[in-house]
C-alpha positions as CSV (number, residue, x, y, z in Angstrom):
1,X,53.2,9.0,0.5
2,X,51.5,9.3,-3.1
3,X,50.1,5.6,-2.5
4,X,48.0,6.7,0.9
5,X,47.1,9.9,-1.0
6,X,45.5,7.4,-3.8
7,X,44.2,5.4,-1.1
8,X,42.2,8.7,0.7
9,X,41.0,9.6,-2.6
10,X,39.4,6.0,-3.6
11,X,38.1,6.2,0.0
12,X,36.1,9.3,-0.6
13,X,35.2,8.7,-4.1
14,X,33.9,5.2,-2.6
15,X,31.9,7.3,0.1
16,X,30.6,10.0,-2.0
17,X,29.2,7.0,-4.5
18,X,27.5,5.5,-1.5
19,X,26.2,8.5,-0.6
20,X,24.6,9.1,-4.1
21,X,22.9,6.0,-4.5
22,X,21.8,5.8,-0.9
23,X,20.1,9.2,-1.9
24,X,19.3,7.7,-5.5
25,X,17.0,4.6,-3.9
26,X,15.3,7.4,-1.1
27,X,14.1,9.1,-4.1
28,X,13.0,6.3,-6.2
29,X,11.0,5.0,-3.1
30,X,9.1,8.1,-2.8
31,X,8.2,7.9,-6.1
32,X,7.0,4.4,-6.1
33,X,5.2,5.3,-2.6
34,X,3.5,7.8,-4.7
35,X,2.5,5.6,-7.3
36,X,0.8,2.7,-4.9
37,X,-0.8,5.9,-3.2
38,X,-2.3,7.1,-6.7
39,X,-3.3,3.5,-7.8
40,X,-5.3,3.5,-4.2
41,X,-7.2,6.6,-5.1
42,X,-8.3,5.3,-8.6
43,X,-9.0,2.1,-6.8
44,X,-11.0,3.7,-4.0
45,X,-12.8,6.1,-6.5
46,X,-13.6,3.2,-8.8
47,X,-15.0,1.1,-6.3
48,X,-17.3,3.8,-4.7
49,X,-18.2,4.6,-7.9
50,X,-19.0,1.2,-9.4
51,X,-21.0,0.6,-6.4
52,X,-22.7,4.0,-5.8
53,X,-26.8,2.2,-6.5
54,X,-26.3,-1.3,-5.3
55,X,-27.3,-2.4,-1.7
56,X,-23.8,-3.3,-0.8
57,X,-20.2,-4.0,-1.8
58,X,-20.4,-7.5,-3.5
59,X,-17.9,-10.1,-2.3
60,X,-16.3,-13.0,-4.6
61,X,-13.5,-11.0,-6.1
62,X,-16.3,-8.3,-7.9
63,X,-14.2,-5.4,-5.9
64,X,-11.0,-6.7,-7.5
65,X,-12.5,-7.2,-10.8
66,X,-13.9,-3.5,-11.1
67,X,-10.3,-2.7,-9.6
68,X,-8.4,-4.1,-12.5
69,X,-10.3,-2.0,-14.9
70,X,-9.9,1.1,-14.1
71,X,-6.3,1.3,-12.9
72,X,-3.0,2.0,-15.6
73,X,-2.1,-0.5,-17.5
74,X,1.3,-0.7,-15.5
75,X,-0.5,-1.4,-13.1
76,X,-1.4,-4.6,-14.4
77,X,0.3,-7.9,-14.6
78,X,-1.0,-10.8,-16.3
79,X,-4.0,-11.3,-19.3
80,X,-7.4,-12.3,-19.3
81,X,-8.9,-13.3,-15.5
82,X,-5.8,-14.1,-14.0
83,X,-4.9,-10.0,-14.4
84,X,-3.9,-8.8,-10.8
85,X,-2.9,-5.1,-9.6
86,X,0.9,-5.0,-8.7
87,X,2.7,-2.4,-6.8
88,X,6.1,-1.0,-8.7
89,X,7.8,-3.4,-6.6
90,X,5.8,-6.3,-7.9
91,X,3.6,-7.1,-5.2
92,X,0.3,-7.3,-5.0
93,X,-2.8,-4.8,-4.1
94,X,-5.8,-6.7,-3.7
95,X,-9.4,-5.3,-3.0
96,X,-12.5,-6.9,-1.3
97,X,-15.6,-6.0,0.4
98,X,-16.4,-6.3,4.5
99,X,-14.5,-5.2,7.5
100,X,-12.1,-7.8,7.2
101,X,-8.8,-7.3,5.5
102,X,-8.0,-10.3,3.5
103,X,-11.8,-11.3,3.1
104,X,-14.2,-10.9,0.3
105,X,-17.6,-11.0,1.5
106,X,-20.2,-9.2,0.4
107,X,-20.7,-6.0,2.8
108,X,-23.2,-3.4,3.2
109,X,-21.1,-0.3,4.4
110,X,-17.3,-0.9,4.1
111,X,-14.4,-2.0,1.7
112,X,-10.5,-2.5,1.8
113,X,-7.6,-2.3,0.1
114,X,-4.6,-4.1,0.6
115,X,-0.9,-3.5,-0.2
116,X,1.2,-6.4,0.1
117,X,5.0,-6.6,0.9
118,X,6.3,-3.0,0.4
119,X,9.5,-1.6,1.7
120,X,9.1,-0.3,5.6
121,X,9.1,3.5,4.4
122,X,6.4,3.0,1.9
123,X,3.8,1.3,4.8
124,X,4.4,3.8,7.0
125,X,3.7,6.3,4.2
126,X,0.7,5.0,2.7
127,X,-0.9,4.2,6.2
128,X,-0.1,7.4,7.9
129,X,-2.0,9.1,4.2
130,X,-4.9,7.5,5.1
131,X,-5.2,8.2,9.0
132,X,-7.9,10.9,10.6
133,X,-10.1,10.5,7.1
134,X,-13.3,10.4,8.1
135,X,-14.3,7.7,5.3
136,X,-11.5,5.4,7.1
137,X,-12.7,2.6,9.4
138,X,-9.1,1.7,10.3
139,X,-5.7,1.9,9.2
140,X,-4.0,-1.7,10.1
141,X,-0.3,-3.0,9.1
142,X,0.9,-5.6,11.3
143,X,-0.8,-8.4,9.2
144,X,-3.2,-10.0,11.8
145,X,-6.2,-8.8,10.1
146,X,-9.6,-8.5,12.5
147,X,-12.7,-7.0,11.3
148,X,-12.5,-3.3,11.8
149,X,-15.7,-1.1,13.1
150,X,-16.0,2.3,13.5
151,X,-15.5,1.1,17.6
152,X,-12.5,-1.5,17.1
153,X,-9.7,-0.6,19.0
154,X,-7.7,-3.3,16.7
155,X,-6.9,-0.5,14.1
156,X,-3.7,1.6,14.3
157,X,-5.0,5.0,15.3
158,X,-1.8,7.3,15.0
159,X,1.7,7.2,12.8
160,X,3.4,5.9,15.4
161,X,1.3,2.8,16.1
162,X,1.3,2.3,12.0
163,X,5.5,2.6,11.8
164,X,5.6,0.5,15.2
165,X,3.7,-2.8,13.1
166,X,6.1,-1.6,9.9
167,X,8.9,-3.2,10.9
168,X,11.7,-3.2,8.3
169,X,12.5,-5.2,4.9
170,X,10.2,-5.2,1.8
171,X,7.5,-7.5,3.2
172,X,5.2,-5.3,5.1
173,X,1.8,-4.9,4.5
174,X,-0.6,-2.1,5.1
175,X,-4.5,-2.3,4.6
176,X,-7.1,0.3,4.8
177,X,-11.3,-0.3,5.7
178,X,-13.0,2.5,3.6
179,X,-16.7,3.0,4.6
180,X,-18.8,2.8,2.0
């Protein structure tokens, strides 16, 4: 009788430990959502900002360039050129002009900003915090990228068309079109 008493009690010491690290990784992706969220408004502001006087957003990797230097510093991996923005789970967020996410060519009235391969919670956060802005083009996440306009029905237009295309593991992607 002592034995199955040990037995329940490892059971539910075993269950209340799942339980706390189940909570434990909710938690820490929140914060990292929170993070990629705050490098995207430093990103966003940067680029507007950068680009306030010119004629238009210049393509060629110029967007990605004024990116890297105004985010934190572990934000950053890599030295020199070859420096790229990274998300705290490692992937990348990448930045370019036009209505096409994924393309860098030089645009008069729009930007994007892509966040690669993040966990299913954190895509359908970040795209559902950039939905009904009225400096958003289009919100897309299902990875077939087509150029958004302010008429395109391509781009998710509510949360549950942006958590229908993030479907599960840590390789979605989510991009946002920003008009300039």
């Amino acid at each position: 009788m002592a034995i199955f008493g040990y037995m329940l009690a490892a059971v539910a010491a075993a269950l209340a430990a799942l339980a706390i690290v189940g909570a434990f990784q909710g938690v820490l992706t929140n914060q990292r959502t929170q993070t990629v969220l705050n490098t995207m408004t430093v990103i966003e502001a940067t680029v507007r900002r950068s680009f306030a006087n010119r004629p238009q957003f210049e393509g060629g990797g110029a967007l990605q360039g004024v990116s890297v230097s105004a985010v934190p510093t572990t934000s950053i991996r890599g030295t020199g050129t070859g420096r790229v923005i990274v998300t705290p789970w490692g992937a990348n967020i990448t930045t370019g002009a036009g209505t096409t996410i994924g393309t860098d060519t030089a645009h008069n009235t729009s930007f994007w900003i892509l966040v690669s391969d993040v966990p299913e919670e954190a895509c359908e956060t970040i795209g559902a915090a950039h939905l009904d802005r009225s400096d958003v083009i289009g919100v897309d996440a299902d990875g077939t990228w087509a150029a958004m306009t302010a008429t395109v029905a391509g781009a998710h237009d509510t949360v549950a068309e942006i958590n229908a295309s993030c479907n599960g593991g840590d390789d979605d992607d989510v991009g946002i079109v920003f008009r300039g």
